[in-house]
C-alpha positions as CSV (number, residue, x, y, z in Angstrom):
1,X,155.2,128.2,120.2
2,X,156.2,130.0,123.4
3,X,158.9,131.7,121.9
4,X,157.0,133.3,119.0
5,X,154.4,134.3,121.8
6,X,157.3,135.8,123.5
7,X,159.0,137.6,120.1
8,X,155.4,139.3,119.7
9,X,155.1,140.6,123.1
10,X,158.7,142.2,123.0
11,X,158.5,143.2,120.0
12,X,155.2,144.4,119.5
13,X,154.7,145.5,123.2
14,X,152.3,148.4,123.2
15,X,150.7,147.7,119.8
16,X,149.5,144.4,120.9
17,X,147.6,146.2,123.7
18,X,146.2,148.9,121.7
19,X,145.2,146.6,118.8
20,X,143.6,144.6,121.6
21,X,141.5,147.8,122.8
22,X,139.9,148.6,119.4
23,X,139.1,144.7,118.9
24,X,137.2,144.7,122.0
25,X,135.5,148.2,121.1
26,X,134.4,146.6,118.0
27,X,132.8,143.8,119.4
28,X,131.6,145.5,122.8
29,X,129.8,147.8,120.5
30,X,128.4,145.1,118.0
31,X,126.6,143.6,121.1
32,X,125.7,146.8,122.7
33,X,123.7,147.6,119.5
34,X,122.1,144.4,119.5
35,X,121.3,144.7,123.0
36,X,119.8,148.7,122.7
37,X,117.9,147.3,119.7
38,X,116.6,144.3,121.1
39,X,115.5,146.5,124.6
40,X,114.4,149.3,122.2
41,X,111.9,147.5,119.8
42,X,110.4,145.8,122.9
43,X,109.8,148.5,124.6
44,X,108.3,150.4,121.8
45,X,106.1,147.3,121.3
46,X,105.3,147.0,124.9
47,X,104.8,150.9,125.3
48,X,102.3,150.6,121.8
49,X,99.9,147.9,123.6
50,X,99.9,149.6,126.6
51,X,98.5,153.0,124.6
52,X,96.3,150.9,122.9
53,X,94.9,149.8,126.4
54,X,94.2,152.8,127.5
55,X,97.5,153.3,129.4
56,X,99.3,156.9,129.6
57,X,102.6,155.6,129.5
58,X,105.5,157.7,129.2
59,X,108.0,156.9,126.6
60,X,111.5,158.9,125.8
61,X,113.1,157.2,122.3
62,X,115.0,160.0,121.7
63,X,118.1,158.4,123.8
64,X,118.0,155.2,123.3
65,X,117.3,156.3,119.6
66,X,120.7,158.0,119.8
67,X,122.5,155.4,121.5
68,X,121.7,153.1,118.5
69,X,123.6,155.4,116.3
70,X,126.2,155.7,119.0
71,X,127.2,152.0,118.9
72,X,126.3,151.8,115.1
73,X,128.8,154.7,114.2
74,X,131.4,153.4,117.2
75,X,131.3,149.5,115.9
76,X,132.4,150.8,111.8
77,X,134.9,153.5,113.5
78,X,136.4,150.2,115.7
79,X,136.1,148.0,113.2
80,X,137.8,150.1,110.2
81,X,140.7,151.0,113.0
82,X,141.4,147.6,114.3
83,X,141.8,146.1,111.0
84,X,144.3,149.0,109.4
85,X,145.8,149.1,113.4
86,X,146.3,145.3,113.3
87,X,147.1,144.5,109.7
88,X,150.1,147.3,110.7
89,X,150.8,144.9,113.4
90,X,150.7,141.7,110.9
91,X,153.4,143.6,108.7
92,X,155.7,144.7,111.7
93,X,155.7,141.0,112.8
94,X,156.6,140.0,109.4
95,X,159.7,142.1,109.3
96,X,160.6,140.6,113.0
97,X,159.8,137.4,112.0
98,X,162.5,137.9,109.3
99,X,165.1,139.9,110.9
100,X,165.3,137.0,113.6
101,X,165.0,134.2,111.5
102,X,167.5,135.8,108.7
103,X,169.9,136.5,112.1
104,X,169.1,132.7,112.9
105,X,170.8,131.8,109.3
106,X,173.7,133.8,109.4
107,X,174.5,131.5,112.7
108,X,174.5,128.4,110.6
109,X,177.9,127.1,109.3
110,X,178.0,126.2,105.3
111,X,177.4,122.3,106.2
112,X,174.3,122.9,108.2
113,X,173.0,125.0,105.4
114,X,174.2,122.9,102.6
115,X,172.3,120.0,104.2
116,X,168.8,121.3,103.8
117,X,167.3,121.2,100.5
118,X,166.5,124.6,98.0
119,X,162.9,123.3,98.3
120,X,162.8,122.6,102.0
121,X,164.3,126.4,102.8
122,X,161.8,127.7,100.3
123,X,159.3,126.2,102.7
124,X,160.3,127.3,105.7
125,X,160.9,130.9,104.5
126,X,157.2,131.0,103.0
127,X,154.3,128.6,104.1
128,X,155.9,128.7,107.6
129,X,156.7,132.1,108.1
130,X,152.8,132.7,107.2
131,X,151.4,130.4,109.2
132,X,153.1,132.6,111.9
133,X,150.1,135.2,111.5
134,X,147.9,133.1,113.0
135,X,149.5,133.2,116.5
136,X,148.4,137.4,116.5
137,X,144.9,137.0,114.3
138,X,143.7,133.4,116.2
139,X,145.0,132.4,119.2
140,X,146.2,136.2,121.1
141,X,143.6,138.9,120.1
142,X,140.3,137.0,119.6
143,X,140.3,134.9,123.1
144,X,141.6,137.9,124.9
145,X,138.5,140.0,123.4
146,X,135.9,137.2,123.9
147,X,137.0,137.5,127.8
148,X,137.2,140.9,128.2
149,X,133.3,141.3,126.5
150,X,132.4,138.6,128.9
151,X,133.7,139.7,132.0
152,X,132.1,143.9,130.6
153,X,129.1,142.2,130.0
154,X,128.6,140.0,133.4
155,X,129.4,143.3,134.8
156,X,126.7,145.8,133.5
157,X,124.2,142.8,133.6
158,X,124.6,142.5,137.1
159,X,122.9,145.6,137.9
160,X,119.8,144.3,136.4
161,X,120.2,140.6,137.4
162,X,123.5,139.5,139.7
163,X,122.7,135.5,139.9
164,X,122.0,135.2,136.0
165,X,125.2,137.6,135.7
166,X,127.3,135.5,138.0
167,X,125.9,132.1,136.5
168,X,126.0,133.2,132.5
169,X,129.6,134.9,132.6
170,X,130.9,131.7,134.3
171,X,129.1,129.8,131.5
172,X,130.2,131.9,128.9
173,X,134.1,131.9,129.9
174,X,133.9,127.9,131.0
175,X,132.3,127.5,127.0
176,X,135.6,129.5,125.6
177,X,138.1,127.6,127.8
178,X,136.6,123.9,127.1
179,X,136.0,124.5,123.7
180,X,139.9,126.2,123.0
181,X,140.9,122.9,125.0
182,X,139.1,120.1,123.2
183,X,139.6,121.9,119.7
184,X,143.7,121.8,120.1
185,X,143.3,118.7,121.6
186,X,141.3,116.9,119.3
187,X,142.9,118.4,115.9
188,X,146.9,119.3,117.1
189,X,147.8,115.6,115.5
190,X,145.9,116.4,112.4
191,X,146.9,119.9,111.6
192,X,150.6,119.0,112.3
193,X,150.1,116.1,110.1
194,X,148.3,118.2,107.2
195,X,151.2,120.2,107.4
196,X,153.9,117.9,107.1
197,X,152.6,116.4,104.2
198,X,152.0,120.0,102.6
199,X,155.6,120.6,102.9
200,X,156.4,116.9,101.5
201,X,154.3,117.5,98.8
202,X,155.0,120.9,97.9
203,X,159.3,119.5,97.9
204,X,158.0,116.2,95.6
205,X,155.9,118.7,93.0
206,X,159.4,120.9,92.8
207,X,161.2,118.1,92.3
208,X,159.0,116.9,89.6
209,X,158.9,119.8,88.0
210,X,163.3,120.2,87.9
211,X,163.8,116.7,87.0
212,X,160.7,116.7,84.5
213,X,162.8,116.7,81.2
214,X,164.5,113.7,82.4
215,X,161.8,111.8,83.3
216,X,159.8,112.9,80.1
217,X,162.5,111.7,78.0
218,X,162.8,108.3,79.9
219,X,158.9,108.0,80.0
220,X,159.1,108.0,83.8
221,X,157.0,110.6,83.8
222,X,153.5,109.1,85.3
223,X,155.3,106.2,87.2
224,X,157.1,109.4,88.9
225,X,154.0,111.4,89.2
226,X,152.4,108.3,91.4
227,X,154.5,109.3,94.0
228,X,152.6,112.5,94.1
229,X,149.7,111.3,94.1
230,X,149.6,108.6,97.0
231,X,151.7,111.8,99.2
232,X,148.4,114.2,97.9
233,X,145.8,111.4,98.9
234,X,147.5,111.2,102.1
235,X,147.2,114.4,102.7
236,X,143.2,114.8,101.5
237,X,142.5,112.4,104.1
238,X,144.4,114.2,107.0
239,X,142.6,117.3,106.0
240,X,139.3,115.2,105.7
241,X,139.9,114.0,109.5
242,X,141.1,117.4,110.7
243,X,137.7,119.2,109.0
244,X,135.6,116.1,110.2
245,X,137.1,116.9,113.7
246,X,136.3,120.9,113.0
247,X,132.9,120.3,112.6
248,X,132.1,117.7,115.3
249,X,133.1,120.2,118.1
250,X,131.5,123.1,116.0
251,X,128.2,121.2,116.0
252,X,128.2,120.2,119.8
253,X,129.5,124.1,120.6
254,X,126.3,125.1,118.7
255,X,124.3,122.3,120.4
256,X,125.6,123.6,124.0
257,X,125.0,127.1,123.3
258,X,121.6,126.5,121.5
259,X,120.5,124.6,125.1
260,X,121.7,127.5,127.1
261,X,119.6,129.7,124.8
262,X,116.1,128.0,125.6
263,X,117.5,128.0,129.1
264,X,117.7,131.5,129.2
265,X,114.7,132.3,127.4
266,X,112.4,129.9,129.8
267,X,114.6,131.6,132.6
268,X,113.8,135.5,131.0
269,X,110.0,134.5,131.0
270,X,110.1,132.9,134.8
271,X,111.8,136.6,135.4
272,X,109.0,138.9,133.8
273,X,106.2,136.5,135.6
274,X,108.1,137.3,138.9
275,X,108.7,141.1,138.3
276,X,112.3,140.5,138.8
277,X,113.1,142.2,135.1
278,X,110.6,144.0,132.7
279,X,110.3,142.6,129.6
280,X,112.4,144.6,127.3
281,X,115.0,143.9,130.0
282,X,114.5,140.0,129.5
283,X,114.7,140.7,125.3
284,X,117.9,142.7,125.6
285,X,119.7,139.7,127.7
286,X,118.8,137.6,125.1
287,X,120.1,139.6,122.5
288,X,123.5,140.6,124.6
289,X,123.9,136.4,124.5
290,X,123.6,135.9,120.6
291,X,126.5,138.5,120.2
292,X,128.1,136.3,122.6
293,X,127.6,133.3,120.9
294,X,128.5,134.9,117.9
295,X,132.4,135.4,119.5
296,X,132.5,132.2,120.6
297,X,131.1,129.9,117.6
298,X,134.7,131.4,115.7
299,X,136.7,129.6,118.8
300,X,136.9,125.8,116.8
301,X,137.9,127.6,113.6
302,X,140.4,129.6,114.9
303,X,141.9,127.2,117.2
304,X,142.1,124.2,114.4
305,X,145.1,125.8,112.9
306,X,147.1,125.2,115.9
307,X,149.0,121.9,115.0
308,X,149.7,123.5,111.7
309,X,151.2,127.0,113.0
310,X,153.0,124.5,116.0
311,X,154.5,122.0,113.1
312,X,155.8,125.8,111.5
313,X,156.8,127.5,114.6
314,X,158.9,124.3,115.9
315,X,160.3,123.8,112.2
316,X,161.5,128.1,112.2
317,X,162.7,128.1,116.0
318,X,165.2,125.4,115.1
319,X,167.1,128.0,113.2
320,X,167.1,130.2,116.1
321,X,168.6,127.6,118.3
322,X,171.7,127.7,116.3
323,X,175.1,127.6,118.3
324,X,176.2,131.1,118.1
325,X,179.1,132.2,116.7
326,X,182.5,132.6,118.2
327,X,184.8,134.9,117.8
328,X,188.1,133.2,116.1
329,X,190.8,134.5,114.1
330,X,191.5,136.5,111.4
331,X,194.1,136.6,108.7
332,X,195.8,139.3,106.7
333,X,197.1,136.9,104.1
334,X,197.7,133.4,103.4
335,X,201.0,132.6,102.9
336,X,200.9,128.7,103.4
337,X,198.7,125.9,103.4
338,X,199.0,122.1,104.5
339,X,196.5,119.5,104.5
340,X,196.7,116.0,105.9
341,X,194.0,113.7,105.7
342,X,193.5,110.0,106.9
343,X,190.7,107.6,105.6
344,X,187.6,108.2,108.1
345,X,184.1,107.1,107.2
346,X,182.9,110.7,108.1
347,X,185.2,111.8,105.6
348,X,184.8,110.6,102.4
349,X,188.2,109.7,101.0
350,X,188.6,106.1,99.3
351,X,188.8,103.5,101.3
352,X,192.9,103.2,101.1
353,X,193.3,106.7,100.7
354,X,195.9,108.9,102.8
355,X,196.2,112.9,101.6
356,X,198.7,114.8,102.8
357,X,200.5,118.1,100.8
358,X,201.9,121.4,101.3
359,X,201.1,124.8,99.3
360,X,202.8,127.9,99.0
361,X,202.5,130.8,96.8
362,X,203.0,130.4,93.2
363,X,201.9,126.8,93.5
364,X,199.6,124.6,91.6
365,X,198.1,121.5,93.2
366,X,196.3,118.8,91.0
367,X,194.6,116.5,93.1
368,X,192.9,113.5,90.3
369,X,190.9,110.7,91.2
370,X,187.5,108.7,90.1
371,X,184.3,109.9,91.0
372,X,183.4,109.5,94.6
373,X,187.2,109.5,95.4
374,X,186.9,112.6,97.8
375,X,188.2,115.3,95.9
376,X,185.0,117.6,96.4
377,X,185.7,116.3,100.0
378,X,188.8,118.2,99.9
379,X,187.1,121.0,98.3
380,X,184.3,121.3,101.0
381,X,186.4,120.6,104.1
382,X,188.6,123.8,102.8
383,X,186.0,125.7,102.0
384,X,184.2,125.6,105.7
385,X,181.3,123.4,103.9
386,X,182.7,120.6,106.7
387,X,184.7,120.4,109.2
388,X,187.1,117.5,110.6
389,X,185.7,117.9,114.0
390,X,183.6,114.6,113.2
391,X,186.7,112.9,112.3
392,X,187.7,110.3,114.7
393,X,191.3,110.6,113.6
394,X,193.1,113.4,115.4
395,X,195.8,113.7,113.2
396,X,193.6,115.1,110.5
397,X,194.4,118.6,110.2
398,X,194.0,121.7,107.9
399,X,197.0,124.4,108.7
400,X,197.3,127.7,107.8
401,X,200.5,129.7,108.1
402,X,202.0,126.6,109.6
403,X,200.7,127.5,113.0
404,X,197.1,128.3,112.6
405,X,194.1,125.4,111.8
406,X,191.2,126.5,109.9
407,X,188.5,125.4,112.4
408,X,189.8,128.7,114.6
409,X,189.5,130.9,111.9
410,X,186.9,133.3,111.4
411,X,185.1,131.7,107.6
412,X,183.7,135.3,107.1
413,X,187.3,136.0,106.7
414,X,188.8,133.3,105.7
415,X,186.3,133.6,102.3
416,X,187.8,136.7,101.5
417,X,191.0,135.0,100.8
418,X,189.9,132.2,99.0
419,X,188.0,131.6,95.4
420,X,186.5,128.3,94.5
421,X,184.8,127.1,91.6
422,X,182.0,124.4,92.2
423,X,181.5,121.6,89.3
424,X,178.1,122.8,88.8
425,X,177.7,126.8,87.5
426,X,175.9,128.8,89.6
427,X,174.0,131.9,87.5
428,X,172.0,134.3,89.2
429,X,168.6,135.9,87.7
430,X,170.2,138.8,86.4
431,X,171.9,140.6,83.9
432,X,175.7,139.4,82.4
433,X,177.3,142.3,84.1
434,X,175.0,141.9,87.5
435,X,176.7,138.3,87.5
436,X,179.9,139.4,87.2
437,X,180.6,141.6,88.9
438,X,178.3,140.8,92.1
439,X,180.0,141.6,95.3
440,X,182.5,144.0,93.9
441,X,181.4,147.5,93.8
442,X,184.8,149.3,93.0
443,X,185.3,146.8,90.2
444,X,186.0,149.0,86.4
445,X,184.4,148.0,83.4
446,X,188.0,147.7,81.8
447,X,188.4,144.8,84.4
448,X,185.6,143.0,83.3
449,X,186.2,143.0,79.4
450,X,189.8,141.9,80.7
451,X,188.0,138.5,82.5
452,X,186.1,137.8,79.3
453,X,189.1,138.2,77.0
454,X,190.5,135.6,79.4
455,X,187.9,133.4,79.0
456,X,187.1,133.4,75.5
457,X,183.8,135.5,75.7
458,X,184.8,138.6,75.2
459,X,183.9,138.5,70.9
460,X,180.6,136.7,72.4
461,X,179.7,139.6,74.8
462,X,180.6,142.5,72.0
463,X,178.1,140.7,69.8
464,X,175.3,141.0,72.2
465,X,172.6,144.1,71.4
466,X,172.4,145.1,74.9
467,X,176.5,143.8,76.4
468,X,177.0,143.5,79.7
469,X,173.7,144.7,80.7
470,X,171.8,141.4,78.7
471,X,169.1,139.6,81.0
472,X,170.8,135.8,80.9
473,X,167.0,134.3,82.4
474,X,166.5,132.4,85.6
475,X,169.2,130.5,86.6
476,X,171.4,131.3,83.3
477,X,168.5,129.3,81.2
478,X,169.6,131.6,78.2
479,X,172.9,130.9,78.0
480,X,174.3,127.4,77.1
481,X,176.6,125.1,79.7
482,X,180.1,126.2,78.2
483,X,178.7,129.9,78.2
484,X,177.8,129.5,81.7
485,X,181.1,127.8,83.3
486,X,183.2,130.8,81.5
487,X,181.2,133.3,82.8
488,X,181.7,131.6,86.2
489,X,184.9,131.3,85.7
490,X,185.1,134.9,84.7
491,X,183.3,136.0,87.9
492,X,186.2,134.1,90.1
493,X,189.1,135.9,88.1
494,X,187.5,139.6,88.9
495,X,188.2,138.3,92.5
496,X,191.3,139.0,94.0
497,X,192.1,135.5,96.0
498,X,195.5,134.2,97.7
499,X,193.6,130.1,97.5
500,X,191.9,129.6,94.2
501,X,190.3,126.2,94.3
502,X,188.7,125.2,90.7
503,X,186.8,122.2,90.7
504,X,186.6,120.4,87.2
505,X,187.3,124.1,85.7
506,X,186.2,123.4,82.5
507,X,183.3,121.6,82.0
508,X,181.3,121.5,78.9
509,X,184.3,123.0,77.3
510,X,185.8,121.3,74.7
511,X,190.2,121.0,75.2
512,X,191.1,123.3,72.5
513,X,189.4,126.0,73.9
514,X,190.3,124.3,77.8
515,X,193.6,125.0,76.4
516,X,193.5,128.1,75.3
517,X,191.4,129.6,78.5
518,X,193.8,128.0,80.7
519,X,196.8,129.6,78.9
520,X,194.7,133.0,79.0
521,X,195.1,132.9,83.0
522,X,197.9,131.0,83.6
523,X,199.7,134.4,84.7
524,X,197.1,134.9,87.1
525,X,197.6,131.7,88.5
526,X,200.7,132.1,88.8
527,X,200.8,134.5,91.8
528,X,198.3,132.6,93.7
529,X,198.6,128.9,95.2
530,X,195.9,127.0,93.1
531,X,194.3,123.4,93.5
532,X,192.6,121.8,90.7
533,X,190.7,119.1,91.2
534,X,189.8,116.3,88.1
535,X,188.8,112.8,87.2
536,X,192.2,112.4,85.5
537,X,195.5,114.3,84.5
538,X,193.9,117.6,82.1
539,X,195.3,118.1,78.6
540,X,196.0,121.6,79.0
541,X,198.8,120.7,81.6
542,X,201.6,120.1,80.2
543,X,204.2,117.3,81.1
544,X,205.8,116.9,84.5
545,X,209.2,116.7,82.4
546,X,208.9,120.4,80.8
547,X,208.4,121.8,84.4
548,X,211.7,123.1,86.3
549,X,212.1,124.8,89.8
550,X,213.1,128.1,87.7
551,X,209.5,128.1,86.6
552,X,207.1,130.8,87.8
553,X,204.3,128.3,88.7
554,X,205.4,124.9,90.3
555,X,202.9,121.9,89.8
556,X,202.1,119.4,92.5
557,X,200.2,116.1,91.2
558,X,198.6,113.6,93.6
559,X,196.3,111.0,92.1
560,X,193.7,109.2,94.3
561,X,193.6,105.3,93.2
562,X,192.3,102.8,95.2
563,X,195.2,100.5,94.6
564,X,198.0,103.5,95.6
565,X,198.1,104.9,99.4
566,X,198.9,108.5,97.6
């Protein structure tokens, strides 16, 4: 929590203090008008009974009548400015809270990404960043103004009474302090467990809902849903507590300030009896303490959210607490690649498994193995999605160039060399040609019907009423999975890499077409260094024997089997 506090002071720095000013003229005001009321009808009354006694009493209502408006017209003016002034405030905050946590990301490697769920970033970027508002709205502005009217307040009353000043405004303050304290106190646990399981349930509804045709079809679908609803009855009975909590210290708040009430009353009446105060005077120090009241009965409300907004703040600082960034290397070009690799149980290679190669340009690699073997190992760890700095084994390395590894180069630029292609397709919500060509700006349209000819779509595309420019849904949803790999497969090709990495490039393809694709942009291939990963040796490649060294593109095989050491 104290570095959000801290954000919004530097950040907002000024604004803070002047939405602070017109808060506190809203509320001085609201009491003020009370009070002048309160005074104002008394004295009327009290000046009426004296006429009707006989009494000549003089009697000016002119200025207290104006003062009415004054405060009356001053507490809508304060109150219509604070709320445009402060939810300006809210919105600037926002785009700070963003802009650091969005900074915070970018300091995150692939891995550290990669191991936080969709669901769970959805989370933090939404529910949490929200319940940041309530650090400005709750717990800055409101106490700040509920001292500053005291300590006003204790002030002017001291020139009528200075014991009941001195004595009430200690009151007053000591009632804001103890009830702030015992209302984080007694519902922090609570409102950081409400929102824990909020966020659990919110990631167990999503995943309902994206595995839901699965578990339909198997008629999981209510054992499944059980799950929910033990997490959601969990989390009824944390919010029961927390509200039980609420109103316990609202009700003995009430109870406390209720007692000082009658005490000030019985003390008001002692007063007038003595002469120390006239009776209008004794009405409108009544008065001035319901407005207090009324700022300080808001207090256990206010203050309840604080375990939430702490379980939020501590979940969003973590991405701020990232290890920076350091500068490393950069490369012009790739021009050679080795890999060595020894079985580690942070790396996920098969338990006999040793990988070691060596690529050059106009090479192919085909690394084959079973599922689980470690081929998307190989993928990731080349890709920057891990590193071998958990290895144990030293000798693991990844070299570029012959001289360089790739944990000193700079990823930002190392991606701009490479291409990969994941096993499952990734489509944006978009259009075909958004898809396509997302990234490259100076990319032509002739290029792009070039990619599709490659990949078999081009006929499919030409068919389409609105081409390139047709919506394909969320996610790809109107498009089928063969549709979708080629069109990721497209997207790579409109990239100009020196490393193309295709995992299980054609998925959901059937092998005639596999073959005829892969013939398509075998050229292309052919001026890159490539490294195809499958479950076994593909159809479309074609014997070892056929291959010579005269050939354009040389093919490396290396199968993982658990009963072969390469």
């Amino acid at each position: 929590m104290k570095y959000w506090f801290y954000l919004i002071s530097k950040s907002q720095g000024k604004r803070l203090y002047i939405g602070i000013f017109w808060a506190f003229i809203t509320a001085l005001s609201g009491i003020a008008l009370l009070m002048l009321s309160g005074w104002f009808i008394t004295a009327t009354a009290l000046t009426g009974l004296a006429i009707s006694a006989g009494l000549v009493v003089i009697f000016d209502m002119y200025m207290p009548g104006s003062g009415i408006r004054f405060f009356a017209l001053s507490r809508t003016v304060g109150r219509y400015i604070e709320r445009i002034y402060n939810h300006d405030s809210i919105l600037r905050l926002i785009s700070t809270y963003r802009l650091t946590l969005f900074k915070g990301l970018s300091s995150l490697s692939t891995q550290q990404l990669r191991a936080t769920s969709d669901s769970e970033w959805l989370g933090r970027l939404t529910s949490d960043l929200d319940a940041l508002d309530t650090i400005l709205l709750s717990y800055i502005i409101p106490p700040i103004v509920t001292t500053l009217t005291v300590i006003t307040l204790t002030f002017f009353l001291s020139f009528f009474w200075f014991d009941l000043a001195i004595y009430l405004g200690s009151i007053m303050l000591l009632c804001l302090l103890v009830s702030i304290r015992v209302t984080v106190g007694r519902t922090k646990q609570y409102g950081s467990l409400t929102a824990s399981l909020l966020n659990d349930c919110r990631n167990d509804v999503i995943e309902h809902l994206q595995g839901a045709y699965e578990l339909k079809s198997n008629g999981l679908m209510k054992q499944h849903e059980q799950h929910i609803l033990h997490r959601l009855n969990d989390f009824y009975r944390a919010q029961s507590s927390l509200n039980s909590n609420v109103a316990n210290i609202q009700w003995g708040l009430d109870c406390l300030l209720g007692l000082i009430m009658m005490a000030l009353i019985w003390a008001g009446l002692m007063a007038v009896n003595a002469e120390i105060v006239s009776g209008s005077v004794a009405i409108m120090i009544v008065m001035m303490f319901l407005g207090l009241s009324e700022l300080l009965q808001s207090t256990p409300s206010q203050f309840s959210r604080w375990g939430s907004t702490s379980f939020s703040a501590n979940r969003l600082t973590q991405l701020n607490q990232a290890t920076p960034l350091v500068q490393k290397a950069t490369l012009k070009q790739i021009d050679s690649l080795d890999m060595t690799l020894y079985h580690n149980k942070k790396i996920a290679l098969s338990q006999y498994q040793t990988l070691s190669f060596s690529l050059t340009k106009h090479q192919l690699l085909n690394i084959q193995g079973r599922s689980g073997s470690g081929k998307s190992t190989v993928a990731r760890l080349l890709i920057g999605a891990e590193n071998l700095e958990s290895s144990t084994d030293k000798n693991n390395r990844i070299t570029i160039n012959g001289e360089l590894t790739l944990n000193k180069i700079c990823l930002e630029n190392w991606y701009s060399h490479l291409a990969y292609l994941e096993q499952r397709n990734t489509l944006f919500a978009g259009t075909l040609g958004y898809n396509l060509t997302l990234g490259l700006p100076k990319v032509s349209e002739k290029e792009v019907w070039e990619a599709l000819t490659m990949v078999e779509l081009f006929d499919w595309t030409n068919a389409l009423p609105q081409g390139l420019n047709t919506w394909l849904g969320e996610a790809g949803s109107k498009v089928s999975g063969g549709q979708a790999r080629r069109i990721c497969l497209a997207r790579l090709l409109l990239r100009n890499p020196q490393l193309v990495i295709l995992d299980e490039p054609f998925n959901g393809i059937d092998d005639a077409m596999a073959t005829r694709i892969w013939n398509n942009i075998l050229p292309w291939l052919g001026d890159r260094m490539t490294i195809i990963l499958t479950h076994e040796r593909p159809e479309y490649l074609p014997p070892m024997s056929e291959y010579s060294a005269d050939d354009a593109l040389s093919i490396q095989e290396i199968c993982f089997d658990q009963n072969d050491n390469q």
